[in-house]
Structures are given as C-alpha cells and as structure tokens.
C-alpha positions as CSV (number, residue, x, y, z in Angstrom):
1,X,-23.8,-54.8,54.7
2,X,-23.5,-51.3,55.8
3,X,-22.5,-48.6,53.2
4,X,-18.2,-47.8,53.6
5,X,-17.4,-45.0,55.5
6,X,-16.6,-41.6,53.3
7,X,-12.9,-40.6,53.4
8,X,-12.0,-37.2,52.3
9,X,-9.1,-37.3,49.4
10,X,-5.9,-35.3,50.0
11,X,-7.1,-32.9,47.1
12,X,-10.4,-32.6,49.1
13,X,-8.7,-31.4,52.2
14,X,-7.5,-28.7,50.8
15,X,-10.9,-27.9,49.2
16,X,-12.2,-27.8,52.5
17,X,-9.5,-25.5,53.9
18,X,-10.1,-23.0,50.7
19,X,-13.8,-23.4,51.5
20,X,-14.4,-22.7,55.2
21,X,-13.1,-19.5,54.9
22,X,-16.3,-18.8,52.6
23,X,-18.7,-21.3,53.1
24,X,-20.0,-23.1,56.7
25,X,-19.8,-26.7,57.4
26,X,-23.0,-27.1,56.3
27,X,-22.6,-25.5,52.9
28,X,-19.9,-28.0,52.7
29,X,-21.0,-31.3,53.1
30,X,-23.5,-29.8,50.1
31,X,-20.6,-29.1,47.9
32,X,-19.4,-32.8,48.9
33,X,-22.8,-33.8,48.1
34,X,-23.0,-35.0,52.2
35,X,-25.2,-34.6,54.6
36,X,-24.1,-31.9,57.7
37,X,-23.8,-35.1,60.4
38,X,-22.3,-37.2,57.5
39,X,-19.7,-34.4,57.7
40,X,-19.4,-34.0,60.9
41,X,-19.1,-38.0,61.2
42,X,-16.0,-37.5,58.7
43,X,-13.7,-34.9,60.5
44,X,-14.5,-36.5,63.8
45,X,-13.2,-39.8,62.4
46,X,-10.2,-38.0,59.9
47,X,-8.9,-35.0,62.3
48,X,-7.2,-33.4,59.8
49,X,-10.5,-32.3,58.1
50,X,-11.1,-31.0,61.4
51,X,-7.9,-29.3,61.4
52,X,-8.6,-28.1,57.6
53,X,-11.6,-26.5,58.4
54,X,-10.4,-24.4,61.5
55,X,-7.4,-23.5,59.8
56,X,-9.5,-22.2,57.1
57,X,-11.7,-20.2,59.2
58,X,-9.1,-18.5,60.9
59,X,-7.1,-17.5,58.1
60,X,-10.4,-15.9,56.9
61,X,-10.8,-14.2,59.8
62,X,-7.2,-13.0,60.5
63,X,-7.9,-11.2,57.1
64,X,-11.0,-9.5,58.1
65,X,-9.3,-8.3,61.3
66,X,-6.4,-7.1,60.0
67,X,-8.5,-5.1,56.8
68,X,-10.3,-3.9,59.4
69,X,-7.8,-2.9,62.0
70,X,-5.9,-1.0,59.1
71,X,-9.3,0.7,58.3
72,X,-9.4,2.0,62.0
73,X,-6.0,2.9,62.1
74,X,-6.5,4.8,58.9
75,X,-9.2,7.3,61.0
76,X,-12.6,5.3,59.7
77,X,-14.5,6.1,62.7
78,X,-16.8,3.1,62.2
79,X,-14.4,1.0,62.1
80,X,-12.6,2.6,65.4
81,X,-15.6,2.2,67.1
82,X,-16.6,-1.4,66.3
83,X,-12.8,-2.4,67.0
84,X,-12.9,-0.5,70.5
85,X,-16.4,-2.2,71.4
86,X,-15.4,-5.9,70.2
87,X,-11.5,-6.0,71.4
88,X,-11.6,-3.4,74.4
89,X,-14.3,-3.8,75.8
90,X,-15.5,-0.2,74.9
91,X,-19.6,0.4,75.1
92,X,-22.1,3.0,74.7
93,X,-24.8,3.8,77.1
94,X,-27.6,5.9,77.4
95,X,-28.7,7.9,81.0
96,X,-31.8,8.7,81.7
C-alpha cells in the first residue's frame, strides 16, 4: 500500500507564506522535513500552497523595492543607478 499523500495543515500555510519571503522552496520542504519534488508534488496538488508561497515572495519583494526606491529617491546614487538600469532600461557602455 502506497504511503498517504502529505497535506499541508492550515497553520502550515501560513508558515509557508511567512517563509518564502526568506527561505526558497527548497529550504522549505527541509523545514517540513520533505523532499523539494515531495513539495513541489504538494502545492501542485493543494494550490493554495502554491498561492502561499507566491504571495510570500512578492510581499518580500514589494518591501525590498520600495526600501530601495525610497533610498534612490533619497539621493543614494547606488541605489539611483541600480533602479534606472533594472526598471528603465538605463545601461552603461564603454567606447573604444
């Protein structure tokens, strides 16, 4: 008899919401004590792991952009110039 599928709890979905904002899909299915494809297996059969997991890496994100779009607004030229090259297409060259 095959082992039963593993179904993430409703606590664990919001782990994994909490955690993809820090840790990658691998890292997690090690804090579930999982293997990666075990976890992938999971949020393809429970989308709202799926769902989780994006949500969590986006809200991670949107708080790195905007910390970082304040710092370029603030006169950081590093920051300026990594915003300009990744959001406006802005690049340096070199002549020769």
């Amino acid at each position: 008899m095959p082992p039963k599928a593993r179904v993430l709890s409703t606590e664990e979905l919001s782990q994994v919401e909490a955690l993809a904002s820090v840790l990658t899909s691998e890292q997690i299915a090690d804090y579930f004590g999982v293997g990666r494809t075990t976890f992938y297996d999971i949020m393809e059969r429970q989308p709202e792991v799926s769902e989780r997991y994006k949500k969590g890496r986006a809200k991670a994100i949107g708080s790195v952009a905007k910390g970082l779009l304040q710092k370029a607004q603030g006169g950081d030229n590093a920051a300026m110039m990594f915003y300009l090259k990744t959001q406006a297409g802005w690049r340096e060259t070199q002549v020769i």
